[in-house]
LOSENU-988019 format. One line per 2 residues: number of its first residue (from 0); their letters; for each residue x, y, z of C-alpha. Coordinates in nm, 2 decimals, padded with zeros to 4 digits. Layout:
LOSENU-988019
NUM> A> X Y Z | ...
This chain:
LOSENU-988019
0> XX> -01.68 -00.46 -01.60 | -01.73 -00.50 -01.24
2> XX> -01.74 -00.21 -01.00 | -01.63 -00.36 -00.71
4> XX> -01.49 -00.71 -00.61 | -01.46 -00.86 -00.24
6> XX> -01.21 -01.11 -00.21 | -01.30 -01.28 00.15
8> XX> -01.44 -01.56 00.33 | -01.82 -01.69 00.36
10> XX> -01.88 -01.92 00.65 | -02.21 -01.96 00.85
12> XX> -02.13 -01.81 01.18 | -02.34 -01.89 01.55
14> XX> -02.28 -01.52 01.75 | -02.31 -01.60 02.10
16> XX> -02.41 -01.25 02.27 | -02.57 -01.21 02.59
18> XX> -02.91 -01.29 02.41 | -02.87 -01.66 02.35
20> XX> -02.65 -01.79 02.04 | -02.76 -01.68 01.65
22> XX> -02.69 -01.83 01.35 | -02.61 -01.65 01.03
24> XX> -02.43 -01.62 00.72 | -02.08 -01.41 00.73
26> XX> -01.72 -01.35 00.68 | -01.58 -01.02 00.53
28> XX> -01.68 -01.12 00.17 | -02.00 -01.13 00.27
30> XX> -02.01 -00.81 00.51 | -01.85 -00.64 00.31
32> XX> -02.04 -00.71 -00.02 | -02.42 -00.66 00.18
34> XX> -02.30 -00.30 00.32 | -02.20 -00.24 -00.04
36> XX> -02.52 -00.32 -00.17 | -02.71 -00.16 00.05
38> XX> -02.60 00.18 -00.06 | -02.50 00.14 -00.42
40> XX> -02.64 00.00 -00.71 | -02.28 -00.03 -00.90
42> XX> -02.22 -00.39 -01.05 | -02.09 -00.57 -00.74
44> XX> -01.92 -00.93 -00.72 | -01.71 -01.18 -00.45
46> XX> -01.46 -01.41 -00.51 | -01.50 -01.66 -00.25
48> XX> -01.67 -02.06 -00.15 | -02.05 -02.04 -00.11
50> XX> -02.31 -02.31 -00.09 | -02.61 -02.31 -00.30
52> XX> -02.81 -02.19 -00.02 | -02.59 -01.81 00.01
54> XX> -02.53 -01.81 -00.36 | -02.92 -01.82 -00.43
56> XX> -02.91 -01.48 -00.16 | -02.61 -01.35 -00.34
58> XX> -02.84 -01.40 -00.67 | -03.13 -01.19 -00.50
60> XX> -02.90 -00.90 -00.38 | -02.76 -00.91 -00.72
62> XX> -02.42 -01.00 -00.62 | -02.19 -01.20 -00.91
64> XX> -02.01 -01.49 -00.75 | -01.65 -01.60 -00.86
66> XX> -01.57 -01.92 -00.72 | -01.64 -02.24 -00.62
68> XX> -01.93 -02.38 -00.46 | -01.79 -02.59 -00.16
70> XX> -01.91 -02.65 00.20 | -01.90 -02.33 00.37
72> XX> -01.66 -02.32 00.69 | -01.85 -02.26 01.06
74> XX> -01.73 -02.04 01.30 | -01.87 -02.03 01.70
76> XX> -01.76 -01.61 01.77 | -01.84 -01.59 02.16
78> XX> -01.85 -01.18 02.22 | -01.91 -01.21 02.58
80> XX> -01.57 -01.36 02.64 | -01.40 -01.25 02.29
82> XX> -01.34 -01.53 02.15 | -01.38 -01.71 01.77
84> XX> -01.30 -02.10 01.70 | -01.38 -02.28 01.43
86> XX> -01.70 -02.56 01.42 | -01.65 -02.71 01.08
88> XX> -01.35 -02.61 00.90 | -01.31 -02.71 00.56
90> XX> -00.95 -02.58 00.38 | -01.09 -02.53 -00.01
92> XX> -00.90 -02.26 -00.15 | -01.15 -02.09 -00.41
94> XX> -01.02 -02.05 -00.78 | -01.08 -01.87 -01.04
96> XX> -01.04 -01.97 -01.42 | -01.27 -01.71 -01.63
98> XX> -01.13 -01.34 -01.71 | -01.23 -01.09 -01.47
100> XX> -01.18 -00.76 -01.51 | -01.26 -00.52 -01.26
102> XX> -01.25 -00.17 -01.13 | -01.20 -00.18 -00.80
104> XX> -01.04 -00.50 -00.60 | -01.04 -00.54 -00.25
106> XX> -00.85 -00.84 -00.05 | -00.89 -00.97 00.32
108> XX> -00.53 -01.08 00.41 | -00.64 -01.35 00.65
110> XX> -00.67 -01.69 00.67 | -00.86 -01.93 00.41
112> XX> -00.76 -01.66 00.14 | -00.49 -01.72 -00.12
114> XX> -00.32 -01.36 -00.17 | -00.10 -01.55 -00.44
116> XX> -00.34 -01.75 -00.62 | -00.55 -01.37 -00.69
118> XX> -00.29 -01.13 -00.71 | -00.08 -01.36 -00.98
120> XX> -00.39 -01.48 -01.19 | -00.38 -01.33 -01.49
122> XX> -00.72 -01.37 -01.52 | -00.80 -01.13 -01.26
124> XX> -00.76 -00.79 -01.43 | -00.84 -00.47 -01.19
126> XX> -00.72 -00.08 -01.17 | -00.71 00.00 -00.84
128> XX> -00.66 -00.22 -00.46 | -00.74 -00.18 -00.11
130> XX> -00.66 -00.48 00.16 | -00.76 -00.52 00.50
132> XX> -00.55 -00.76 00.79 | -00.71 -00.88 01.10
134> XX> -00.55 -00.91 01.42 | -00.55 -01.29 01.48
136> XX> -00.34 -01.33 01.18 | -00.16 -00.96 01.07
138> XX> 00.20 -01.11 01.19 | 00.17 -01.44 00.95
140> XX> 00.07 -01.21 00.66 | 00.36 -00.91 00.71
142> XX> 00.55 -01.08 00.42 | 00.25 -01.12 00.19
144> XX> 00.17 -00.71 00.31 | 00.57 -00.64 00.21
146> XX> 00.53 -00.84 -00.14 | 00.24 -00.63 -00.34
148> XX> 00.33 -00.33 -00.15 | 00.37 -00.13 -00.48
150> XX> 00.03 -00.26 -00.62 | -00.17 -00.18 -00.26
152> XX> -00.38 00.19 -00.30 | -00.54 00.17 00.03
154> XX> -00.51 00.02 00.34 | -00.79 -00.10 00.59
156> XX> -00.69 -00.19 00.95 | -00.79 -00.08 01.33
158> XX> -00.55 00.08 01.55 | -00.41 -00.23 01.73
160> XX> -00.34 -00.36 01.37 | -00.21 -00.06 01.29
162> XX> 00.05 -00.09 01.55 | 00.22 -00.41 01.43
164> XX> 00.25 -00.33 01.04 | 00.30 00.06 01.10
166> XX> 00.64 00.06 00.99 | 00.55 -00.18 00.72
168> XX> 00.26 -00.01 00.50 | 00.44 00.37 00.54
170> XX> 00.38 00.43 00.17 | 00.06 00.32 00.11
172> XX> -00.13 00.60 -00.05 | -00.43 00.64 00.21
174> XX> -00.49 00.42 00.51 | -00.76 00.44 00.72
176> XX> -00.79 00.27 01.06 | -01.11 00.23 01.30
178> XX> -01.00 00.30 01.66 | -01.36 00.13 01.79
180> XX> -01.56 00.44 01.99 | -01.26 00.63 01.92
182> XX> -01.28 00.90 01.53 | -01.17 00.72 01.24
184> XX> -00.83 00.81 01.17 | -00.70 00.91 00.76
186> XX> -00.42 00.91 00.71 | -00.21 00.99 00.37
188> XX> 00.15 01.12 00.28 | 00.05 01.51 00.37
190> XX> -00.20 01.49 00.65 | -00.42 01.28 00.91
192> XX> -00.80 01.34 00.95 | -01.00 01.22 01.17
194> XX> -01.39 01.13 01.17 | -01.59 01.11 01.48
196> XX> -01.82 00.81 01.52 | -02.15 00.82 01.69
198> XX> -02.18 00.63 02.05 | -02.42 00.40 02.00
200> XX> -02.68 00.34 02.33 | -02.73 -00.01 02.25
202> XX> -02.50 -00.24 02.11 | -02.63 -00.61 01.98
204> XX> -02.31 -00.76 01.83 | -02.00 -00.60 01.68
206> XX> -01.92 -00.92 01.45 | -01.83 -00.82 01.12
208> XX> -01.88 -00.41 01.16 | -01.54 -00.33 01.05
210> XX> -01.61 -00.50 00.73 | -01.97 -00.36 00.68
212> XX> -01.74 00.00 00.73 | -01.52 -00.13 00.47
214> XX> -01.83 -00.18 00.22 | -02.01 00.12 00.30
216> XX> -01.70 00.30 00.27 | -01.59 00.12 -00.09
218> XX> -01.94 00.15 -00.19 | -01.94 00.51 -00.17
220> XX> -01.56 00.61 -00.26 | -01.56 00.41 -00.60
222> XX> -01.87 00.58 -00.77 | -01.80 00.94 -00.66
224> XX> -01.41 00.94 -00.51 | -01.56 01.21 -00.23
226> XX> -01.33 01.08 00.11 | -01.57 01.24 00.35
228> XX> -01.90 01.13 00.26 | -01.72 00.77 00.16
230> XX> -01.59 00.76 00.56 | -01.97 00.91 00.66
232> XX> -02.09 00.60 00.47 | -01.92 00.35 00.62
234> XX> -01.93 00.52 00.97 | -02.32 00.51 00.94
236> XX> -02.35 00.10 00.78 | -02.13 -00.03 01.06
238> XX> -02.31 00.21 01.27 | -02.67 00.06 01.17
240> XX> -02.49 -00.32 01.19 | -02.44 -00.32 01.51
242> XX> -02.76 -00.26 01.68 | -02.85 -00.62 01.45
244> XX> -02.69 -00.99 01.44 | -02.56 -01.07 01.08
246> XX> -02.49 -00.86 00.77 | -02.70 -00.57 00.67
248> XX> -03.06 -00.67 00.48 | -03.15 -00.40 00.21
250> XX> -03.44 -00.39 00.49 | -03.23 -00.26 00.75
252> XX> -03.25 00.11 00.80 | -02.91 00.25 00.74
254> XX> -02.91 00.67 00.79 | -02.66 00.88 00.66
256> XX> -02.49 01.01 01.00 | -02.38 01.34 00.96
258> XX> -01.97 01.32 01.05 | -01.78 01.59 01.20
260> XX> -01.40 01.58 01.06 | -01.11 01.78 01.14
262> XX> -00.69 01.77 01.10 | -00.47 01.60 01.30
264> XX> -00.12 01.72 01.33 | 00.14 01.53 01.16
266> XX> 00.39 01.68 01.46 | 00.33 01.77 01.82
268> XX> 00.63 01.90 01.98 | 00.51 01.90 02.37
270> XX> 00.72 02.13 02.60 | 00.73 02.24 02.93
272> XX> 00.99 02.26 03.28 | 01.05 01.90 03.39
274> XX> 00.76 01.74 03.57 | 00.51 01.94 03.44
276> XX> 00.32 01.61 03.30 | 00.43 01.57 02.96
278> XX> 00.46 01.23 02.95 | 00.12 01.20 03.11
280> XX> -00.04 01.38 02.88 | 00.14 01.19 02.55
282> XX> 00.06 00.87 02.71 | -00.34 01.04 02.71
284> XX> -00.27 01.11 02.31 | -00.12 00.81 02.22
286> XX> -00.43 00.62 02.39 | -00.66 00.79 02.20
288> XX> -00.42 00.86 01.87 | -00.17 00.59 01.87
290> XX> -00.03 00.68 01.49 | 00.33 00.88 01.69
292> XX> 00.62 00.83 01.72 | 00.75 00.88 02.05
294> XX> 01.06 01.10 02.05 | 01.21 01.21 02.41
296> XX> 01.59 01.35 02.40 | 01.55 01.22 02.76
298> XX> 01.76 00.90 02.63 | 02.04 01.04 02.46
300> XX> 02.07 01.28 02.74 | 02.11 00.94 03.01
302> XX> 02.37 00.83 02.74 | 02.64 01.12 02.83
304> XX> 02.53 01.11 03.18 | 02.67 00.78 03.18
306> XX> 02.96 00.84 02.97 | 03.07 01.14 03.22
308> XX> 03.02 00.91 03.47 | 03.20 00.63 03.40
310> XX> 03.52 00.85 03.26 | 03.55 01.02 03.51
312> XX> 03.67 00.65 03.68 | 03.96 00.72 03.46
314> XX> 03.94 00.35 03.34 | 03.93 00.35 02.92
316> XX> 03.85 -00.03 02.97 | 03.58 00.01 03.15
318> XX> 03.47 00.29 02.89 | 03.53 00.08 02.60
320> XX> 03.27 -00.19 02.73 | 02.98 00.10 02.78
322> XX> 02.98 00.12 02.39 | 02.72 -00.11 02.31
324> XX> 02.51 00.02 02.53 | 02.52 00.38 02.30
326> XX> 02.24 00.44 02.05 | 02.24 00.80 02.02
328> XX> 02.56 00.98 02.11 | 02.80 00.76 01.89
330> XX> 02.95 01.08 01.82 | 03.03 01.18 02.20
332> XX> 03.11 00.83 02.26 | 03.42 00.86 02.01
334> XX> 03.49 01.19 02.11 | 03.58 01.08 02.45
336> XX> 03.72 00.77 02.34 | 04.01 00.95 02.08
338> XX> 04.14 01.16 02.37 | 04.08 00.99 02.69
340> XX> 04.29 01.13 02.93 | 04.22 01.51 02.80
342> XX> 03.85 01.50 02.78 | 03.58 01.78 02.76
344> XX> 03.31 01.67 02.96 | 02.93 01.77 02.92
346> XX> 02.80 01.67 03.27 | 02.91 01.59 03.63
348> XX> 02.72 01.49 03.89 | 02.53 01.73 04.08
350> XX> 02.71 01.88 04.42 | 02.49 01.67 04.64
352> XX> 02.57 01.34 04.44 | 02.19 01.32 04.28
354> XX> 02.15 01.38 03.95 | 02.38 01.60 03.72
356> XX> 02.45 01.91 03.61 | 02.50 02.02 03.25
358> XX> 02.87 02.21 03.20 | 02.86 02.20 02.86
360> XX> 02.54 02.35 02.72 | 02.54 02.29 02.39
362> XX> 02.45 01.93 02.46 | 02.08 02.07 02.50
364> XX> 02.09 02.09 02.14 | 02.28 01.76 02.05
366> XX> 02.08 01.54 02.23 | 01.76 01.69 02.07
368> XX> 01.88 01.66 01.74 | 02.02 01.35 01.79
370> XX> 01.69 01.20 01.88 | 01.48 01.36 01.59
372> XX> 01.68 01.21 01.34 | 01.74 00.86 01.49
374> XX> 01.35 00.84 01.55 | 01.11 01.02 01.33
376> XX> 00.88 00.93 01.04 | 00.58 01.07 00.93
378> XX> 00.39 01.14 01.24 | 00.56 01.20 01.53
380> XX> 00.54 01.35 01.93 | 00.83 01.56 02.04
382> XX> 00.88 01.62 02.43 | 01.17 01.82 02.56
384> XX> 01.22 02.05 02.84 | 01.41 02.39 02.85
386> XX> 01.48 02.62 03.15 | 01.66 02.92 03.25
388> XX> 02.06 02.84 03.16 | 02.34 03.12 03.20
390> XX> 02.61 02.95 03.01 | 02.35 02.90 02.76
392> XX> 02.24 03.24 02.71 | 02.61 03.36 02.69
394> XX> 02.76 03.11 02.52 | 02.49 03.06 02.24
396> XX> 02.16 03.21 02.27 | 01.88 03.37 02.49
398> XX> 01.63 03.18 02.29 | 01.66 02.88 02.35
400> XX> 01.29 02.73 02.28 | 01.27 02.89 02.00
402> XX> 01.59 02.79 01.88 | 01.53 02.40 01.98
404> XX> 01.18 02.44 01.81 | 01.33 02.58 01.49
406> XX> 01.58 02.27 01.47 | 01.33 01.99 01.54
408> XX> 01.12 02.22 01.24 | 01.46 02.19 00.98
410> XX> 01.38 01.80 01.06 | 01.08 01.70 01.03
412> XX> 00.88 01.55 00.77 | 00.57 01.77 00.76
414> XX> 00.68 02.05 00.94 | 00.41 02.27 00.83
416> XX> 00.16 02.02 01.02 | 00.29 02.11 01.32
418> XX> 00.12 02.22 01.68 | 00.32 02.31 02.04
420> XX> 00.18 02.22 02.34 | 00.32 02.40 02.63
422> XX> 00.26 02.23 02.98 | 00.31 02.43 03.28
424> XX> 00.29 02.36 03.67 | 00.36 02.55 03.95
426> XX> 00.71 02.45 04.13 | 00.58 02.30 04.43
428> XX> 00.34 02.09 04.23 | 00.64 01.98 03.97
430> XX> 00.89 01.90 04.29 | 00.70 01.64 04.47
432> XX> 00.58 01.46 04.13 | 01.01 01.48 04.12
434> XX> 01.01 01.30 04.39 | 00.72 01.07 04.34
436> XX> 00.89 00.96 03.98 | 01.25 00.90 04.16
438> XX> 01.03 00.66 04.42 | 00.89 00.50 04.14
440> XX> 01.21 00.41 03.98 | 01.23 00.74 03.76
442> XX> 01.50 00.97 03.68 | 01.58 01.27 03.93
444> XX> 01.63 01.61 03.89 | 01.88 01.78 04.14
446> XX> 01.74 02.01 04.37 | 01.90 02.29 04.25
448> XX> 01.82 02.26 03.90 | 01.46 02.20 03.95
450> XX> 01.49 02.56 04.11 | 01.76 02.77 03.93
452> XX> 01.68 02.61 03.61 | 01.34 02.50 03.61
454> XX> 01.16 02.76 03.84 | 01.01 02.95 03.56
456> XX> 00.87 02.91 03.27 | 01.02 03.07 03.01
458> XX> 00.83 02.97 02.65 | 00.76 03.33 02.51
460> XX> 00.50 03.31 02.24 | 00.25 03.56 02.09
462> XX> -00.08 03.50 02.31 | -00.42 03.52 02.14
464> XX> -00.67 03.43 02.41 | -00.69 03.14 02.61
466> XX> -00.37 03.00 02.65 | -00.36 03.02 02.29
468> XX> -00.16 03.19 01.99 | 00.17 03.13 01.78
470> XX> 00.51 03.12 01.73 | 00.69 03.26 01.47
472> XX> 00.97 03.04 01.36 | 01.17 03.13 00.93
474> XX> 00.87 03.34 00.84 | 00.58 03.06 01.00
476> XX> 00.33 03.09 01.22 | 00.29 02.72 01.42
478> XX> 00.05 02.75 01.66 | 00.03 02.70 02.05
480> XX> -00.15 02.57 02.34 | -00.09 02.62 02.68
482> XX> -00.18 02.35 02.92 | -00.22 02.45 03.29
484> XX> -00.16 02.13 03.48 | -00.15 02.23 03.85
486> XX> -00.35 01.94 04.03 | -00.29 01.63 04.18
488> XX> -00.58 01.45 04.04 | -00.75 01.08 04.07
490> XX> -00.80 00.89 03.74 | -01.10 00.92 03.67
492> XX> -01.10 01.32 03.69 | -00.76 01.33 03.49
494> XX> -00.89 01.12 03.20 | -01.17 01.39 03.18
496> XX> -00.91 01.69 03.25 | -00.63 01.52 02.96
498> XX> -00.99 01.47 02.72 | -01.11 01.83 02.75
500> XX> -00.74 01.97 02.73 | -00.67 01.74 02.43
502> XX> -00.99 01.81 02.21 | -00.88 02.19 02.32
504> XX> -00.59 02.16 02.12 | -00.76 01.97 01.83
506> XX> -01.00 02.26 01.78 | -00.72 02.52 01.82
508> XX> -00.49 02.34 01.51 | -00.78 02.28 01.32
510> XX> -00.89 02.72 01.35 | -00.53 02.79 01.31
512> XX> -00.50 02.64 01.00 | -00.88 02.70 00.85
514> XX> -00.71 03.12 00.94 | -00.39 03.04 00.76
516> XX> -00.56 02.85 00.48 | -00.83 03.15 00.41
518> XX> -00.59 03.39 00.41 | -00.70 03.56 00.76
520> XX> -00.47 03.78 00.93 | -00.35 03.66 01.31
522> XX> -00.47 03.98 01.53 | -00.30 04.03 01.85
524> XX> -00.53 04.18 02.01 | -00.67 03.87 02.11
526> XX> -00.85 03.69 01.88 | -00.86 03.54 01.52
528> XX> -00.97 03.75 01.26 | -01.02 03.81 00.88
């Protein structure tokens, strides 16, 4: 039987870098296949066209070829300006008419390979299946991705792919995306890791090092099924691949990089008084982390705003033709709609005609819940703000973080995965970015609710030490960070203040859970301890 199986292109390939043009064999069958052999000695083979010339090196690297020996396609891939086009191009789809069976298959969904032709030949026999896409050609092979769903175990793909089948490959087992200097993110039904990668001070050429992860990676995970050294592995070979031009020779030195991993939340419910930078700092997150769901109960809240305000024209015409334009408050919508003339309204605008007022408060907790279950999945990034409310506190309770929180938690997919990140600014500060949003074409928030209702913050939470602790929501400690954002800062300085705060938070999760998970006690004294 055969360990491991690449189904990819070959194709000689001229690298133009900023040290001249080089020419050398690739494509992911053959990157993928060299990293593989590099670091196992388990029975390897590729389905794919070769020429005599590579299938005498496959022979030496004692690499089995299925397939058909044909002209082998060239490719000019210009990494100074980013750019791959084809020199030669030759369409021979490679067959395969002996019995194969193998362990472990893994398919390149891109172009020049036949997903049909292997995944319905009965000759090809295997247990288990990963896939990769590639950018230039993810969109044409969504429907191919949607067809063997069901039979796909693993998923290879960097984050910018990611972002275009996301909603696609949900259910896949385990998939595991390359975010370039960025950790590796792993992600599976219960919980997301991530890998850091080692910066490298000298980078030769980056062709074909997300395929030399994927064989490093394969190489590893099939012969001993351990995920962390497996991602260590393929960190390290496409670490070592590209400081060269080509594939990795079993001459190249390839060490074993010692990987740091940790957990990444499956939920991040960000809170804070309005303007205290929430969206800046999700925006940061997303950047680095783009596998959330954004979820803001900003929009369902600018639905009623404009339901109030067109009602209160009095015209039910006029109301009747906002409907379309209602995504989230379908319920309100109707609720106006059934008794027009007698309704009960959950805004007006605000005294001095900018912004509103909410009159009826339970909306706080319709518009949150609203958007949760219209937008999550299985990773997602909660932002609301809460202030001080009077009508609130009388009418339903005093509470009300903790009661929004607990909602959102009776949600969620995950919930136990979950961290808060509490943003805080001093009012001055969080008035004038008011302003500055509203100049840039933002929402505003009236005057008078910035101060009465959004002077303080008013998140209580059990404080450990440095901004840090927990919240105890149905019997379960989630954990906290507060983040002080007080400055008005230039780029540069907040991308390093957002980084710091954001790894800050990381660490945090990752120690609250290790305590949970051991069986520590939380001590309120102020720190963690056993």
């Amino acid at each position: 039987m055969i360990d491991i199986c690449f189904v990819g292109n070959s194709s000689v390939d001229h690298i133009v870098t900023k040290n001249g043009c080089h020419k050398t064999f690739g494509g992911s069958a053959i990157y993928s296949s060299y990293s593989c052999r590099h670091i196992s000695d388990v029975e390897i083979a590729i389905i794919s066209n070769v020429n005599k010339k590579l299938k005498v090196e496959l022979n030496n690297k004692d690499i089995n070829v299925i397939g058909d020996n044909n002209p082998l396609v060239e490719f000019e891939i210009d990494e100074i300006n980013g750019t791959c086009s084809a020199k030669k191009y030759y369409d021979n789809n490679f067959s395969v008419s002996e019995t194969v069976n193998i362990n472990h298959l893994h398919i390149s969904f891109r172009k020049g390979v036949d997903v049909d032709k292997i995944l319905n030949n009965p000759k090809i026999q295997y247990n288990t299946l990963s896939i990769d896409v590639m950018i230039h050609s993810v969109k044409e092979y969504i429907p191919l991705v949607k067809k063997y769903l069901d039979k796909i175990d693993m998923l290879f793909c960097n984050m910018a792919e990611y972002s275009v089948i996301e909603d696609i490959v949900k259910n896949i087992p385990i998939k595991i995306i390359t975010n370039e200097d960025k950790p590796v993110i792993v992600m599976n039904k219960k919980e997301n890791l991530i890998y850091e990668v080692h910066k490298a001070e000298k980078v030769i050429s980056t062709t074909g090092a997300g395929d030399t992860f994927i064989g490093g990676f394969l190489g590893s995970y099939v012969k001993n099924k351990n995920l962390d050294l497996s991602i260590s592995q393929g960190i390290s070979n496409s670490f070592a691949s590209i400081k060269k031009i080509g594939p990795l020779g079993l001459r190249d030195k390839v060490s074993l990089l010692d990987i740091k991993r940790l957990k990444l939340p499956n939920n991040i419910i960000v809170i804070g008084n309005s303007c205290a930078g929430k969206t800046t700092f999700i925006n940061f997150l997303k950047k680095n982390y783009n596998i959330f769901t954004d979820i803001d109960d900003l929009s369902p809240l600018l639905e009623v705003f404009m339901m109030d305000d067109v009602a209160n024209i009095n015209d039910i015409e006029k109301f009747k033709k906002i409907e379309s334009k209602i995504t989230f408050m379908k319920d309100i919508y109707n609720e106006y709609l059934s008794d027009f003339n007698n309704i009960k309204h959950y805004s007006r605008l605000a005294m001095n005609g900018t912004g509103h007022d909410i009159i009826r408060p339970i909306l706080w907790d319709l518009i949150l819940e609203k958007a949760v279950l219209k937008l999550q999945k299985n990773n997602n990034i909660i932002q609301f703000s809460r202030g001080f409310d009077y009508a609130y506190e009388e009418e339903i309770d005093k509470d009300v973080y903790k009661r929004s929180i607990g909602l959102i938690l009776n949600i969620l997919p995950n919930c136990n995965n979950t961290i808060i990140i509490n943003l805080t600014s001093e009012l001055d500060v969080r008035k004038q970015r008011n302003l500055d949003r509203y100049a840039n074409g933002g929402h505003f928030v009236s005057e008078a609710t910035m101060e009465q209702v959004y002077g303080q913050d008013i998140f209580a939470y059990k404080h450990i030490k440095n901004n840090c602790g927990y919240i105890e929501i149905n019997d379960i400690l989630y954990p906290v960070v507060t983040v002080v954002n007080d400055k008005f800062l230039e780029p540069i300085e907040l991308d390093e203040f957002l980084l710091y705060n954001l790894n800050r938070v990381i660490k945090y999760y990752n120690n609250f859970k290790e305590v949970q998970n051991n069986g520590h006690e939380t001590n309120t004294e102020g720190y963690l301890a056993k």
